[in-house]
C-alpha positions as protocol buffer text, in pm:
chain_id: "A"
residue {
  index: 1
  type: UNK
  ca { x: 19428 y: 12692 z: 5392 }
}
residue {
  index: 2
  type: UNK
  ca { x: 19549 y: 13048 z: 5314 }
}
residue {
  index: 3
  type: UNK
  ca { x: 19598 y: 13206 z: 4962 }
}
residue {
  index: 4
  type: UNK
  ca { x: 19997 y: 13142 z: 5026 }
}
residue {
  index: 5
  type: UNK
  ca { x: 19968 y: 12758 z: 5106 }
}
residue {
  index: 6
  type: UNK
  ca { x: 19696 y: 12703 z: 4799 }
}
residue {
  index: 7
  type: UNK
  ca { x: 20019 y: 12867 z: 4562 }
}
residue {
  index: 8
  type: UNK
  ca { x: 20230 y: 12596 z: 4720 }
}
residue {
  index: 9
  type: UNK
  ca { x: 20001 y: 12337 z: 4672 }
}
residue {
  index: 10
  type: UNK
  ca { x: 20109 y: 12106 z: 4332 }
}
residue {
  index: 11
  type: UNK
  ca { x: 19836 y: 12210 z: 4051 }
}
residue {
  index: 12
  type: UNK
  ca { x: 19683 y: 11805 z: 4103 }
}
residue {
  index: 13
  type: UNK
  ca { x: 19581 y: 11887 z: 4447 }
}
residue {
  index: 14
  type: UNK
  ca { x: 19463 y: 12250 z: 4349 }
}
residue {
  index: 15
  type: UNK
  ca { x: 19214 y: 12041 z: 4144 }
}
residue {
  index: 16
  type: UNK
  ca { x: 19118 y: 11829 z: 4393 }
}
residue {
  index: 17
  type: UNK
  ca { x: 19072 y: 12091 z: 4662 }
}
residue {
  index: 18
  type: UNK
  ca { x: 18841 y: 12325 z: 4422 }
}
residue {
  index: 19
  type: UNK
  ca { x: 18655 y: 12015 z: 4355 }
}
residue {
  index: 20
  type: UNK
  ca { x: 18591 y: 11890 z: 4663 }
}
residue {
  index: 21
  type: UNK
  ca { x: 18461 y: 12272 z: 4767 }
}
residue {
  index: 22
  type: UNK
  ca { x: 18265 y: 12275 z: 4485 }
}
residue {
  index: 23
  type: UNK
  ca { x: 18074 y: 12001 z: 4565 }
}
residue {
  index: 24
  type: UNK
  ca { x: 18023 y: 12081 z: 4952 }
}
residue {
  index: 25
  type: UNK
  ca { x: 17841 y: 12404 z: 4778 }
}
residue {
  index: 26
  type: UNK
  ca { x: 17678 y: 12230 z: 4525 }
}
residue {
  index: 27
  type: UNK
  ca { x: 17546 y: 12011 z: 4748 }
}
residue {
  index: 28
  type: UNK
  ca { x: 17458 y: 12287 z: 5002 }
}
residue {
  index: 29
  type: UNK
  ca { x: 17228 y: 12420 z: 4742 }
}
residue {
  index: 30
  type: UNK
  ca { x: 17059 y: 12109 z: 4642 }
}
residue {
  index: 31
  type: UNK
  ca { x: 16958 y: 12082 z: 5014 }
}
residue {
  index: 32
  type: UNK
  ca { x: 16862 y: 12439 z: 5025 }
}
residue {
  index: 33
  type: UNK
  ca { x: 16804 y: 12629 z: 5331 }
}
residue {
  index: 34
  type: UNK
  ca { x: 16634 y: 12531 z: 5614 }
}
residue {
  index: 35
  type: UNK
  ca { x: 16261 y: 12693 z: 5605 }
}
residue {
  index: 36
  type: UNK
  ca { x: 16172 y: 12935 z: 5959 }
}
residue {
  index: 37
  type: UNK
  ca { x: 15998 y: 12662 z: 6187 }
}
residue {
  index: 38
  type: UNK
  ca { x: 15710 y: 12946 z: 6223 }
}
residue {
  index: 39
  type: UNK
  ca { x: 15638 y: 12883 z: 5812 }
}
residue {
  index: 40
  type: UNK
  ca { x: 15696 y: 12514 z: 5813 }
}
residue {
  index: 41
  type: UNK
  ca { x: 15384 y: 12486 z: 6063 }
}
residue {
  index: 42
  type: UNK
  ca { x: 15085 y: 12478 z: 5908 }
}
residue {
  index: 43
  type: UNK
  ca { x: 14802 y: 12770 z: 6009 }
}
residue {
  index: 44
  type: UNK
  ca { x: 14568 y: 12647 z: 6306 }
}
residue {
  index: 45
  type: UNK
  ca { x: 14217 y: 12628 z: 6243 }
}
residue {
  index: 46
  type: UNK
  ca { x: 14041 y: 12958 z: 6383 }
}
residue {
  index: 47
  type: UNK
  ca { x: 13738 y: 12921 z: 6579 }
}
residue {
  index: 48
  type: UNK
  ca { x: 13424 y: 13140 z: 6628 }
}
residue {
  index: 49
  type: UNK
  ca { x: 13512 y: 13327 z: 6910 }
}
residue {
  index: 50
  type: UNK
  ca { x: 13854 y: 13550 z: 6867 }
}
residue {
  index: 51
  type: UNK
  ca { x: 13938 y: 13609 z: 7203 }
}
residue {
  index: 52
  type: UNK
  ca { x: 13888 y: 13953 z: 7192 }
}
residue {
  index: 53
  type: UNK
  ca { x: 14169 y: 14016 z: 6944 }
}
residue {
  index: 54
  type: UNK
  ca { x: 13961 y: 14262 z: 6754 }
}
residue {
  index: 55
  type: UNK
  ca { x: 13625 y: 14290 z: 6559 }
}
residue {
  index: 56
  type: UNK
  ca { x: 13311 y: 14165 z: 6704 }
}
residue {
  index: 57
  type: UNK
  ca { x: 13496 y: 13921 z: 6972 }
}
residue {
  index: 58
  type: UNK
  ca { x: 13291 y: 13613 z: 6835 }
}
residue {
  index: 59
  type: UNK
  ca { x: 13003 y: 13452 z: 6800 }
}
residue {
  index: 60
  type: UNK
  ca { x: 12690 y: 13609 z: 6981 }
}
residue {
  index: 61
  type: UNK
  ca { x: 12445 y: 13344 z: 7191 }
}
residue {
  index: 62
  type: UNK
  ca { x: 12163 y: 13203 z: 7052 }
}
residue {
  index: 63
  type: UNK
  ca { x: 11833 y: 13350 z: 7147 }
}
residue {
  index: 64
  type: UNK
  ca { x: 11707 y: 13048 z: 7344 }
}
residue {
  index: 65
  type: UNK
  ca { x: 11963 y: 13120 z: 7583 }
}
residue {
  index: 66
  type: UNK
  ca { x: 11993 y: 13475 z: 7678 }
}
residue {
  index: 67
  type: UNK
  ca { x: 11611 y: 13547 z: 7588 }
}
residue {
  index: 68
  type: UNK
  ca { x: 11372 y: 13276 z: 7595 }
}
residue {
  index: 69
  type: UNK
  ca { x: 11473 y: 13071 z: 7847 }
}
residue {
  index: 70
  type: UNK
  ca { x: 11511 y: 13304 z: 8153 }
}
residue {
  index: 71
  type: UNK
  ca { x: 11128 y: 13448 z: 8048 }
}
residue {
  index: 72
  type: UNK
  ca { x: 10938 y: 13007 z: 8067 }
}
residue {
  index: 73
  type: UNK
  ca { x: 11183 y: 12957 z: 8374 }
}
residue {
  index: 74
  type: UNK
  ca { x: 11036 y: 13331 z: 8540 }
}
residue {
  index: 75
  type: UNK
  ca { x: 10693 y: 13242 z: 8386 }
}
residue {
  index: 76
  type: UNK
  ca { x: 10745 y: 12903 z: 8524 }
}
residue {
  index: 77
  type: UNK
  ca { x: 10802 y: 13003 z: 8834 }
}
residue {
  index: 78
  type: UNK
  ca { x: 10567 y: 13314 z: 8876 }
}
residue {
  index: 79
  type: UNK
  ca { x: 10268 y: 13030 z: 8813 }
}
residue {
  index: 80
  type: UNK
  ca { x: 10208 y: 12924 z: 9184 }
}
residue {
  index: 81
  type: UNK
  ca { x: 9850 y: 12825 z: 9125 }
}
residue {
  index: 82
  type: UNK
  ca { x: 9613 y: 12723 z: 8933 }
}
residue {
  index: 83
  type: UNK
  ca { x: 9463 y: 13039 z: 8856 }
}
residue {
  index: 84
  type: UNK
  ca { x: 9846 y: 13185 z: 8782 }
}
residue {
  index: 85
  type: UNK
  ca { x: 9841 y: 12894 z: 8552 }
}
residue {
  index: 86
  type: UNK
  ca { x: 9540 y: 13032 z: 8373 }
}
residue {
  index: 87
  type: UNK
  ca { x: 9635 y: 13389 z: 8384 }
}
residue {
  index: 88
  type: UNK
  ca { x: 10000 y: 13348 z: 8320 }
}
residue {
  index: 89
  type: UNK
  ca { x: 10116 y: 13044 z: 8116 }
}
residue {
  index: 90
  type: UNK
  ca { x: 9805 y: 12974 z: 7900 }
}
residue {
  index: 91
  type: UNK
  ca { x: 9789 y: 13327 z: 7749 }
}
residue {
  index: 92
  type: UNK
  ca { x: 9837 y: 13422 z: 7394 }
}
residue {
  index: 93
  type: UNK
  ca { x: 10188 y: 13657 z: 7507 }
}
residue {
  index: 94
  type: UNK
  ca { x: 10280 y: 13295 z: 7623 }
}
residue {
  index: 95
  type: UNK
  ca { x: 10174 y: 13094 z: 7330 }
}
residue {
  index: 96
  type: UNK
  ca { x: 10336 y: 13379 z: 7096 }
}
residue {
  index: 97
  type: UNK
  ca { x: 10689 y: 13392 z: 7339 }
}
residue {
  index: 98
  type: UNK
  ca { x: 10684 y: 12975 z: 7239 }
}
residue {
  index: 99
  type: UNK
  ca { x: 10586 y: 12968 z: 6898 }
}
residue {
  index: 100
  type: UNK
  ca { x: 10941 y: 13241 z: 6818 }
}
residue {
  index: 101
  type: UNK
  ca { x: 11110 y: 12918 z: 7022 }
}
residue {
  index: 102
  type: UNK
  ca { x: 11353 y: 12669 z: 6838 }
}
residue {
  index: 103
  type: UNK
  ca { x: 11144 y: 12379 z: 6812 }
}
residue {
  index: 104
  type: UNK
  ca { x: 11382 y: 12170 z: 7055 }
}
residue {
  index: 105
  type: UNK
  ca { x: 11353 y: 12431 z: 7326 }
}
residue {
  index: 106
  type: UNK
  ca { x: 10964 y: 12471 z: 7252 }
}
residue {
  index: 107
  type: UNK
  ca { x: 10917 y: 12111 z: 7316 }
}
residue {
  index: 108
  type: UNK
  ca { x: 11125 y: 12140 z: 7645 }
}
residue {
  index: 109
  type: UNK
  ca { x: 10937 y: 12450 z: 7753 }
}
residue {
  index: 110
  type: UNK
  ca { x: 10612 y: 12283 z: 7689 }
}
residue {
  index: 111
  type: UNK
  ca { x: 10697 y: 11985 z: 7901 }
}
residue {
  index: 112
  type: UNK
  ca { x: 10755 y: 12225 z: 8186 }
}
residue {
  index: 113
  type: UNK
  ca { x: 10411 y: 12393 z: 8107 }
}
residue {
  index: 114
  type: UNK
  ca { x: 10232 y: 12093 z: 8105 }
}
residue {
  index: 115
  type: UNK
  ca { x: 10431 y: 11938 z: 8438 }
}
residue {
  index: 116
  type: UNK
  ca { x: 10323 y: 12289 z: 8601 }
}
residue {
  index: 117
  type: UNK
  ca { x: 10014 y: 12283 z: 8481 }
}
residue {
  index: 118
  type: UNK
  ca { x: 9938 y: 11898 z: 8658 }
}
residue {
  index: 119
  type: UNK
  ca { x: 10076 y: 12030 z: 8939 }
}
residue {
  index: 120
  type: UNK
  ca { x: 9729 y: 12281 z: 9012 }
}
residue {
  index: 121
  type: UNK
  ca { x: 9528 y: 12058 z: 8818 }
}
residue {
  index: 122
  type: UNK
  ca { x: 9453 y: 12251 z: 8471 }
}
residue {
  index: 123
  type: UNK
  ca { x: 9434 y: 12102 z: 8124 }
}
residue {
  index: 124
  type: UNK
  ca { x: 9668 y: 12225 z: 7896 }
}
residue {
  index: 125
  type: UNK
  ca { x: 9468 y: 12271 z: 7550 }
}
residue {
  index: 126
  type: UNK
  ca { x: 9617 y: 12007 z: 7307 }
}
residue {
  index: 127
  type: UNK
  ca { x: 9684 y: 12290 z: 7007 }
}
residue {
  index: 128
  type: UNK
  ca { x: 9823 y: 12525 z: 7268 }
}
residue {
  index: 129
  type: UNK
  ca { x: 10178 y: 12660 z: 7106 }
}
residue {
  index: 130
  type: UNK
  ca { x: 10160 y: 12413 z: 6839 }
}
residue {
  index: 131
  type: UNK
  ca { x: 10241 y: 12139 z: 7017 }
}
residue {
  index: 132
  type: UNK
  ca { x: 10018 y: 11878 z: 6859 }
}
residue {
  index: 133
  type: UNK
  ca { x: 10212 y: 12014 z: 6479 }
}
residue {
  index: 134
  type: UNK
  ca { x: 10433 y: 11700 z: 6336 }
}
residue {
  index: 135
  type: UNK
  ca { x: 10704 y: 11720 z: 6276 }
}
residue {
  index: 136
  type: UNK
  ca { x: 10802 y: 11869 z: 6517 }
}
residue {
  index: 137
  type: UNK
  ca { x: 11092 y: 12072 z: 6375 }
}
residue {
  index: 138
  type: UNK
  ca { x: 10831 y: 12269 z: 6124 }
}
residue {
  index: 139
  type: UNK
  ca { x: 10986 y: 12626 z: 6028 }
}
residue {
  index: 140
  type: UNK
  ca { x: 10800 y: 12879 z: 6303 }
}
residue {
  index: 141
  type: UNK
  ca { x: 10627 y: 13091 z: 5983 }
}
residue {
  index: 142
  type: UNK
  ca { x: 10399 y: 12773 z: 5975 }
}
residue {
  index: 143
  type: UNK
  ca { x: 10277 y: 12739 z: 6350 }
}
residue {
  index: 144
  type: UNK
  ca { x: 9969 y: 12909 z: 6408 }
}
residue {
  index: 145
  type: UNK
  ca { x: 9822 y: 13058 z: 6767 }
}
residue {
  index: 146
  type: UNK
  ca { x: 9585 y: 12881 z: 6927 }
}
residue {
  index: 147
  type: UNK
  ca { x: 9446 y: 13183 z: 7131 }
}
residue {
  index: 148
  type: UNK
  ca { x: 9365 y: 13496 z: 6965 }
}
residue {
  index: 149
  type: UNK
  ca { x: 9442 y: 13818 z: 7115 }
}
């Protein structure tokens, strides 16, 4: 409808026309505008590592894996007799390299000592890298060396 035909219009339906577009807009308003679908989303949840978008680039290992596990395993390993086992496992750099340990991983590490050990025949001492200490989860400043330096 053009400026020309609304002048033609009888004043009744001028009404009627302004208040029918008046209520399309009021009623546009009410409803609002529709929000970005980028903001309506909510915000994932972010995780340790950041891909390597910046920063550190996540969460570092823990110690058990990158440290003390590879030394046991090559300590393990480098035992190939009994008198290895005696030289190299049941030595105070040992004892101390197991008593830094998490206690789950000192408990593994000392089953793999012991099933070494049984292999050549030698006795593991029962206080060797406090693994007689309940519970078994005690904080590592309490564990005390069995062999002295």
């Amino acid at each position: 409808v053009t400026a020309c035909e609304l002048r033609a219009l009888p004043s009744a339906m001028q009404k009627l026309l302004l208040l029918i577009v008046s209520l399309m807009g009021a009623s546009a308003l009410v409803v609002g505008p529709l929000a970005p679908a980028h903001v309506a989303r909510a915000a994932s949840p972010t995780m340790a590592c950041n891909g390597g978008k910046g920063g550190k680039g996540g969460k570092t290992p823990p110690k058990d894996k990158w440290l003390f596990r590879p030394k046991v395993n090559k300590l393990v390993q480098e035992a190939d007799s009994a008198e290895g086992v005696k030289d190299i496992l049941l030595t105070a750099s040992t004892e101390k390299l197991l008593l830094k340990m998490n206690w789950k991983y000192r408990r593994s590490a000392g089953h793999k000592i012991r099933k070494r050990a049984a292999q050549f025949g030698v006795e593991v001492p029962h206080e060797f890298a406090a693994f007689h200490v309940r519970p078994r989860n005690t904080p590592k400043h309490l564990l005390v060396p069995s062999i002295a330096e």
